[in-house]
LUMTOR-640391 format. One record per residue (C-alpha): residue in one letter; x, y, z. Coordinates in steps of 0.5 Angstrom, whole numbers, plus 500, padded with zeros to 3 digits. Example, Ala and Ser with C-alpha at 12.3 -4.5 7.8 and 13.67 -1.06 7.14 Angstrom:
A525491516 S527498514 
//
This chain:
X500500500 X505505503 X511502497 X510508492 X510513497 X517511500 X522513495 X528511500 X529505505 X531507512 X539503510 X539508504 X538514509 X542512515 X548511509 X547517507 X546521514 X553517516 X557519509 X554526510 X559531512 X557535519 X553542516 X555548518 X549552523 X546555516 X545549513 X541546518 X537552520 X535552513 X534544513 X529545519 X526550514 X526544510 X523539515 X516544516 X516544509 X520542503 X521535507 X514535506 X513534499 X520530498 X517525503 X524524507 X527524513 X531530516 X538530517 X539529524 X535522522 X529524526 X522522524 X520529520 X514533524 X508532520 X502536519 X505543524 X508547516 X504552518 X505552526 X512551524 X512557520 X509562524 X514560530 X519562525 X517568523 X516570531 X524567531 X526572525 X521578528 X526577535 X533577531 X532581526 X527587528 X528586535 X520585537 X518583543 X514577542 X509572547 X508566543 X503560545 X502553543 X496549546 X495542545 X492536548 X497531551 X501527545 X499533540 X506534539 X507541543 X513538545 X516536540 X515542535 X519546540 X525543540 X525544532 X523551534 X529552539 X533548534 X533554528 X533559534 X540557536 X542557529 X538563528 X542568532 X540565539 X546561540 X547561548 X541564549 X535559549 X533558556 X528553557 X524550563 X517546564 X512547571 X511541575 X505538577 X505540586 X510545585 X511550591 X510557590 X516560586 X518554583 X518555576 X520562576 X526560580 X527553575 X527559570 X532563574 X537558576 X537556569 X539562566 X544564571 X547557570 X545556578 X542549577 X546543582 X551548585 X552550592 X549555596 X556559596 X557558588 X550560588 X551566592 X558569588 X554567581 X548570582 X552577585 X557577580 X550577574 X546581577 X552587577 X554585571 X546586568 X544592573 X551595575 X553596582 X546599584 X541596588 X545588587 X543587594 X537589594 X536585587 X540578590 X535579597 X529577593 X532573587 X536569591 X531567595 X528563590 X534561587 X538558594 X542563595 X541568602 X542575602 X543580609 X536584609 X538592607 X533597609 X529597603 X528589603 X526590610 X520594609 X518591603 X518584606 X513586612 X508585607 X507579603 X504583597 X509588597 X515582596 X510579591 X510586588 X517587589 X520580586 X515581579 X519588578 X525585579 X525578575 X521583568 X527588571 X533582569 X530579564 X529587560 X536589561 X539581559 X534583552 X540589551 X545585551 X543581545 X536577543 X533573548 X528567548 X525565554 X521557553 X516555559 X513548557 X506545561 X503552563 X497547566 X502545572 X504553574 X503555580 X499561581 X506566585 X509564579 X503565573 X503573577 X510574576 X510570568 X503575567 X508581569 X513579564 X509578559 X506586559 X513589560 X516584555 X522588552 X524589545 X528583543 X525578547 X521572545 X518568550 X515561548 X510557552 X506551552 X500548555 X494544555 X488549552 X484549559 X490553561 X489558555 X481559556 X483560564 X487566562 X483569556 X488575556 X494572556 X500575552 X494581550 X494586555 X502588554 X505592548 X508585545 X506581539 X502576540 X503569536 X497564539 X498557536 X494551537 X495544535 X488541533 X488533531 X491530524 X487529518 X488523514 X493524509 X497527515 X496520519 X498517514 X504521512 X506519519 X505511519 X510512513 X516514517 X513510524 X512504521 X514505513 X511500508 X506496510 X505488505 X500485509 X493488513 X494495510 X488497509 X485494516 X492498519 X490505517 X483504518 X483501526 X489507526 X485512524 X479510528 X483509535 X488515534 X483520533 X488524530 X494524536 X501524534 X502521540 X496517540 X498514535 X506513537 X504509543 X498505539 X504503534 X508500540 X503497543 X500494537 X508491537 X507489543 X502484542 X504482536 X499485531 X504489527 X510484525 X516485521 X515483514 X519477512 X521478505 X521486505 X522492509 X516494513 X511491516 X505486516 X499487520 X494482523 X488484526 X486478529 X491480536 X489486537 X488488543 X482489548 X479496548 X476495554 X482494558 X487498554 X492503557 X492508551 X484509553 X487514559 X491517553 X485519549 X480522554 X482528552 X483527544 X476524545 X473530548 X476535543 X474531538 X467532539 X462536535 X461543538 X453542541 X455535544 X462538547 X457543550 X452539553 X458535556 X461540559 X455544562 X453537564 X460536568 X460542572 X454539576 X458532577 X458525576 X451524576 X446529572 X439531569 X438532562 X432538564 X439542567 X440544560 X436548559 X437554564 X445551563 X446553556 X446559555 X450560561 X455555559 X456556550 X450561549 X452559542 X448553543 X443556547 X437557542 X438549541 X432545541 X430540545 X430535539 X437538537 X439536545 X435528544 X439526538 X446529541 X444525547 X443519544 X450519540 X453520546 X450515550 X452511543 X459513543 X459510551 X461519554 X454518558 X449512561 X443513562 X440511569 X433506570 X430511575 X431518576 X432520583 X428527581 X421525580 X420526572 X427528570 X432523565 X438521570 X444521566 X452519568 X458519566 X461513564 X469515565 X471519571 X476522567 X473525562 X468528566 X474532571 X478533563 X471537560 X470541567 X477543567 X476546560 X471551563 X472558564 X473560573 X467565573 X463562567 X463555571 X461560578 X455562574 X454555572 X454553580 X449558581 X444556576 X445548578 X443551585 X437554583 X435550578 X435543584 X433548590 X425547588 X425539588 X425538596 X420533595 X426529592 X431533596 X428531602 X429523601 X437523599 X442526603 X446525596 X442531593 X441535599 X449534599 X450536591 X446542593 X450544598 X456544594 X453547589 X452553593 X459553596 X461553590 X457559587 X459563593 X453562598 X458559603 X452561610 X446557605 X451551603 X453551611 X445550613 X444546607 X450541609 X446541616 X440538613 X444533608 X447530615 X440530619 X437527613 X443521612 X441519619 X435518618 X437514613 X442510618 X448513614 X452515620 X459516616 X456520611 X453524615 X459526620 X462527613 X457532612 X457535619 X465536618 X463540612 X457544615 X461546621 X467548617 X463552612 X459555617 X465557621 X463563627 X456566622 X451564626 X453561633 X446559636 X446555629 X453552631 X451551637 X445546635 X450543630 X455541635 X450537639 X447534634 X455532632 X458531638 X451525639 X452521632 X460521633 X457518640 X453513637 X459512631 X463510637 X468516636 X468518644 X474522643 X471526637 X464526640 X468530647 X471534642 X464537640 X460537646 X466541649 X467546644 X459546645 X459548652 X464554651 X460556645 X454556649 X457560655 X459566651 X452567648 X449566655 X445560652 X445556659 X440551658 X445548651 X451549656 X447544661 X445540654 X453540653 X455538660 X450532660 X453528654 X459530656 X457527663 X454520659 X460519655 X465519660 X461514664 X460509658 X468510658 X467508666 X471515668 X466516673 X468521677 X469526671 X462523669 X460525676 X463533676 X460534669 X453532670 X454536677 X455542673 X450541668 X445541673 X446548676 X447550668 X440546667 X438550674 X440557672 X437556665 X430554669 X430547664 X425543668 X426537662 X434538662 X435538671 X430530670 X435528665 X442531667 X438527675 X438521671 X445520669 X447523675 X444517679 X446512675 X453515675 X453515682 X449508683 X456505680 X460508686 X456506691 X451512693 X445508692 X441513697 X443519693 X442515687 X435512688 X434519690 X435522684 X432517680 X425518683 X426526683 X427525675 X421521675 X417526677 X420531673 X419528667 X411525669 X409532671 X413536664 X410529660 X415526658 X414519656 X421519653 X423520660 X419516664 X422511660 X430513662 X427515669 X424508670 X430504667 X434507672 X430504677 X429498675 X437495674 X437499682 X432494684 X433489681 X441489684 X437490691 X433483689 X427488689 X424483684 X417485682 X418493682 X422492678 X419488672 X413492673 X417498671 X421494666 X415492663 X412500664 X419502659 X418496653 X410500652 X413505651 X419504646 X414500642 X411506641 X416510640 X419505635 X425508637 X431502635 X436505640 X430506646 X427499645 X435496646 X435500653 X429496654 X430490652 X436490656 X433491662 X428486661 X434481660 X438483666 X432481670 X430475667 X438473668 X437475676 X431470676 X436465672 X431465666 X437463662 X433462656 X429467656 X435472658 X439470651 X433471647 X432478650 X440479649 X440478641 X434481641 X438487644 X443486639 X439487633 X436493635 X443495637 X446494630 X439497627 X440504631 X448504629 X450505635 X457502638 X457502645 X450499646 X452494640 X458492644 X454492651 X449487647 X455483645 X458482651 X452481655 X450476650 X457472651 X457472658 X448469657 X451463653 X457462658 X452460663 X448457658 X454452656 X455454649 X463456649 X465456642 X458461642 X460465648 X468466647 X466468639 X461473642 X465475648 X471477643 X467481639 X464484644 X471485647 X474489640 X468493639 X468496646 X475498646 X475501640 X469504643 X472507648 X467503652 X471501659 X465498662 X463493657 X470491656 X473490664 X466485663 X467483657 X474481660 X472477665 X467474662 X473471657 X477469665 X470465666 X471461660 X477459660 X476457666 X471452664 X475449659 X482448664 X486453660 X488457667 X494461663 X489464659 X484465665 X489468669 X491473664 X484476662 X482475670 X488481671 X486485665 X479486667 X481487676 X486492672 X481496668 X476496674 X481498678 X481505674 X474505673 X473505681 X467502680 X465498686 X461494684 X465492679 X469492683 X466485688 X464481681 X472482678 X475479685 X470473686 X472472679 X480473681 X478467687 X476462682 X482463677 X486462683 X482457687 X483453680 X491452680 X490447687 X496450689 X497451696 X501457696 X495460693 X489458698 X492465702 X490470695 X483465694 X481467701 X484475701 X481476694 X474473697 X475477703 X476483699 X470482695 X465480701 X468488704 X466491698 X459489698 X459490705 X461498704 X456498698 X450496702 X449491697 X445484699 X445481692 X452481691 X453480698 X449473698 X453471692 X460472694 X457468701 X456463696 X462463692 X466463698 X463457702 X464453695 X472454696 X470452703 X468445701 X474442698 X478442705 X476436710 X478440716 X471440721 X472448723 X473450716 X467446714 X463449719 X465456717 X463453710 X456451713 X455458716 X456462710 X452458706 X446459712 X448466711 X447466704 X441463703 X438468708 X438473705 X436470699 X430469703 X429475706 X430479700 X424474696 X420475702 X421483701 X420482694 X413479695 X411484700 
//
């Protein structure tokens, strides 16, 4: 196919170059003439043996008119070559640089490239230290040098002043004179200063002779050095040309680019090869092709899209997998398309998003466009109001215009259409690649895609019934708002996405959005701050973040105390409170809630005062003031009966009933229990109906109901899992073990009791996790493994110790006796009975008759094993103690 076309073999040319004497500077500036033009008709390679350029002639004679315009008329000129990645933007400046050197710029070219995350400066540093020659110096060589050249451009004047500034950029430090410490106060004043010096350098280097500075990859520049590169090209000096590329977002961004200044302006932009240009260009990459020809111009034609780098890295590939083979007979090739490769997986693909995207006819690109500012999902009646925002070229288009656009670009796989729509009425549209969607919003024009946030918000505000079901879209509202400048509407907004995330028990999501709403809020309203952080600091709770939570409620009750907001400061107080009595810190559980009461108090909240007497009381019944406690339980219930509130009665009466049941009182107990289950059933509150279940449980295990009491846990279990809520999914868990450990299922039990046990320390949860921890001594006791059960036995009496629980406290030694008394050890008869002892003093102290019985028990169990009569007699009196007050309590009970 390509035979005729190719008049000279690569051996034939290769010779020729070989033989060839060196050129002198004249003839290789006019054979790079060549290869932009003559070479083109001639069909042959250049003299250097590169692949000529192919299809850039008149981009190539326009940059050297602007080589010419600089050496010869002593012009200023601001040239700029755009082009999406592979078009040959690089490439064409190297041939341009090449006749630059050999067109009077010998020595005078000095070429840098941005880097994507550069720091502030660094391109005009890397531009800088490139022309000085300051690159991997030292910083004394750096010092000398760049003294030495600034004099030499600026004379004696101010090079202290100029090295102060420049130096600072390039790694080399400078004495501050007075001027720069004046102008350095200020950090736009410095900015100012820098971008005068750097034009100042640059104008006096152009006086000495032409100048040809070259910045590739604008795209990646950072903003300090894009202010200084503007300046520079407003006052750029006669004989300097300043040669920059970048992708064509970059020059859409910055419209006025190179235009505001008195330089020529040459903006070039490389657009894709046509046909005859790609074959050109398969000539020299590939030469003749024998076999498959026509198959190989078409599949290159067709997945190319008329990228010379595209194309490049389609012909290696294609190699690779063995589609394109040398040709056995002749020179060339032979292509076979049974081995191409699969398109789906292909890596060129992430190459040609950007060729794809400005491929593409004018209204689809738009309807894209538009459409990628909304984000990755999409409704197709925002075109409309977007439109004459976005291409108001295309603003009168017709909806049957936008159906068949559509359609193409859903047939040419840009978007998918979604089966249902989230919008009632509304066509739901995707992008299919993320990438794309982020290439089309980078085209868009900053103040225009401002606008178009704007429209997007205005265009989503009106469809709250829609809203309101998915925080997703209350969230892309918001963001939306943010981004057209309404940051206080998209702080409230943010607030409503997270409340409506909870509710559809997304609470990740919705601390996310509460982060975002917060941030965004900043100090605009405080009274809606103040709501925000309660709200947070609960979910951050439920989430098992306690440390966050504290965070939250804290900052909240400062909030509250500067505005005077008593009654939310005690809100405040009071979650704090309950947070560090879950983390088992009792006494700064107690403190907080103490102070929540006077803040509840002199706010004159009645409610507040019940619930803050609540969870004091339950606090205070885990430290063994039972008397203050009962009182404060029964006060709270009569707050909460008198102000009506059910939810509170519930709480209250909770309280009660674990109170009683831990004095044997039985039947106050259950009736109470039975009181707080009718009212979490209607109040069809999972975290409330848990509550109850576990106090249903831990009377139904009081009256050794084992069966029933684990039915009650996995119930609790359940609805822990529903309400999301980490502490009580790990107190469920954890009391669920310890119901199969009574029950004999070991494998269940320690299963359950080792989750419960993670999930608790993640939570912060002390309590359950001394409980779980002794539960787990208890069942490696059972099965004879004592290590193991001597080492939770002392990780629980560690964690009870810190939660200074008594309670706790009793049940953990009992549980040290047990393990003790298993090593049949004589030596460890005097630790089983100081253990049982000290357990027997603590429910003395704590006025407990319950726990006292079971210790009575335990001990006079330990007592059996030894046949001394005296021992056996004390033995005997115990258990007669014992199953006194087992009685006396059945019989109060009763009463």
């Amino acid at each position: 196919m390509f035979e005729a076309e190719l008049p000279l073999t690569a051996d034939s040319v290769a010779r020729l170059i070989a033989a060839a004497p060196k050129p002198g500077p004249e003839v290789l500036a006019f054979t790079y003439l060549g290869t932009w033009g003559l070479a083109h008709l001639a069909s042959s390679l250049t003299i250097d043996g590169k692949p000529r350029l192919v299809g850039r002639e008149l981009e190539s004679v326009r940059l050297l008119h602007a080589i010419d315009a600089v050496t010869r008329g002593n012009e200023a000129v601001v040239a700029s070559v755009a082009g999406v990645a592979g078009a040959g933007k690089t490439r064409l400046i190297e041939d341009t640089l090449t006749v630059a050197e050999a067109s009077g710029l010998e020595g005078r070219v000095f070429s840098v490239t941005a880097q994507p995350g550069d720091a502030p400066n660094a391109t005009i540093a890397r531009l800088l230290s490139t022309r000085f020659g300051l690159n991997q110096k030292s910083a004394a060589f750096k010092r000398d040098c760049l003294l030495r050249r600034v004099r030499e451009l600026l004379g004696d004047d101010r090079v202290e002043d100029v090295c102060y500034f420049i130096g600072a950029l390039v790694g080399a430090s400078f004495e501050q004179t007075p001027l720069t410490r004046v102008l350095s106060q200020q950090s736009f004043h410095a900015e100012l200063a820098l971008q005068s010096l750097v034009c100042e350098l640059f104008a006096a280097d152009s006086r000495r002779a032409p100048l040809c500075l070259v910045i590739e990859d604008l795209h990646h520049i950072d903003r300090e050095s894009l202010g200084t590169l503007l300046a520079l090209t407003d006052d750029l000096q006669p004989g300097t040309l300043l040669l920059c590329s970048g992708h064509p977002d970059f020059f859409r961004r910055n419209e006025h680019f190179g235009q505001t200044g008195a330089a020529v302006y040459e903006a070039i932009e490389l657009t894709p090869l046509q046909a005859d240009e790609v074959r050109a260009m398969l000539r020299q990459v590939v030469g003749p092709c024998s076999r498959g020809g026509d198959a190989f111009e078409r599949y290159i034609l067709e997945s190319g899209l008329g990228n010379p780098g595209l194309i490049q890295e389609l012909v290696r590939e294609l190699w690779a997998c063995g589609a394109l083979q040398g040709a056995t007979d002749v020179e060339g090739c032979e292509f076979d398309g049974s081995r191409l490769p699969d398109l789906a997986s292909s890596p060129r693909l992430r190459v040609a998003t950007e060729v794809r995207v400005s491929s593409l006819p004018e209204l689809e690109q738009a309807l894209l466009e538009a459409a990628s500012v909304v984000g990755s999902v999409f409704w197709a009646g925002m075109w409309t109001a977007l439109l004459p925002i976005s291409s108001p070229a295309h603003a009168e288009a017709s909806p049957s215009q936008i159906e068949r656009a559509v359609a193409r670009l859903e047939r040419d796989g840009h978007l998918l259409r979604m089966p249902d729509s989230r919008i009632e009425g509304e066509l739901e549209l995707v992008f299919r690649d993320g990438s794309e969607r982020v290439c089309l919003e980078r085209a868009v024009n900053p103040s225009r895609r401002r606008a178009l946030h704007r429209v997007i918000a205005d265009w989503l505000s009106p469809h709250e019934r829609s809203l309101g079901t998915s925080s997703e879209l209350v969230a892309l509202l918001a963001r939306h708002l943010a981004r057209s400048g309404s940051e206080y509407r998209a702080a409230f907004t943010l607030l409503c996405a997270a409340r409506v995330a909870c509710s559809e028990g997304e609470g990740l999501k919705a601390a996310g959005y509460f982060e975002q709403a917060l941030e965004a809020l900043g100090e605009q309203d405080n009274r809606m701050r103040v709501d925000a952080l309660c709200d947070f600091g609960t979910l951050l709770g439920q989430l098992g973040r306690p440390s966050e939570a504290r965070r939250a409620f804290t900052e909240m009750g400062e909030l509250a105390k500067r505005l005077n907001l008593h009654a939310k400061r005690g809100v405040a107080l009071h979650r704090l409170g309950r947070l560090h009595r879950q983390a088992g810190e009792l006494l700064l559980a107690r403190r907080a809630l103490e102070r929540a009461l006077r803040a509840f108090e002199d706010g004159r909240d009645a409610v507040g005062t019940a619930g803050a007497q609540d969870e004091l009381g339950m606090v205070l019944w885990l430290l063994g003031d039972r008397t203050q406690a009962l009182t404060l339980l029964r006060s709270a219930l009569e707050a909460h009966k008198a102000a009506r509130d059910e939810q509170g009665v519930a709480v209250s009466l909770s309280g009660l009933a674990l109170a009683w049941s831990d004095q044997g009182r039985a039947a106050p107990s259950q009736r109470a229990a039975g009181i707080v289950s009718e009212i979490s059933a209607r109040a069809q509150d999972p975290a409330a109906r848990c509550d109850a279940q576990l106090v249903q449980a831990h009377l139904a295990t009081h009256r050794h109901d084992l069966l029933g009491a684990r039915s009650l846990y996995r119930s609790a279990a359940e609805l822990a899992l529903a309400a999301k809520d980490r502490h009580r999914l790990a107190r469920s868990l954890v009391l669920l073990g310890v119901s199969e450990l009574r029950c004999d299922d070991l494998a269940r039990a320690e299963d359950l009791l080792t989750r419960g046990a993670r999930l608790a320390e993640d939570a912060g949860s002390l309590l359950e996790l001394a409980e779980a921890r002794r539960g787990l001594a208890k069942l490696a006791l059972k099965r004879r493994r004592l290590e193991d059960a001597r080492k939770h036995a002392a990780s629980a009496l560690r964690l009870t110790r810190r939660l200074r629980c008594p309670l706790q406290l009793a049940a953990t030694l009992r549980t040290m006796a047990d393990v003790a008394a298993a090593t049949s050890k004589p030596s460890a008869e005097q630790r089983v009975v100081g253990y049982y002892v000290r357990s027997i003093e603590v429910c003395k102290q704590l006025g407990d008759d319950h726990e006292l019985a079971k210790g009575y028990r335990a001990f006079a169990r330990f007592a059996d094993r030894f046949e001394h009569r005296e021992i056996r007699r004390q033995s005997d009196m115990l258990r007669e103690l014992s199953d006194e007050i087992f009685r006396r309590l059945s019989q109060a009970d009763a009463a």
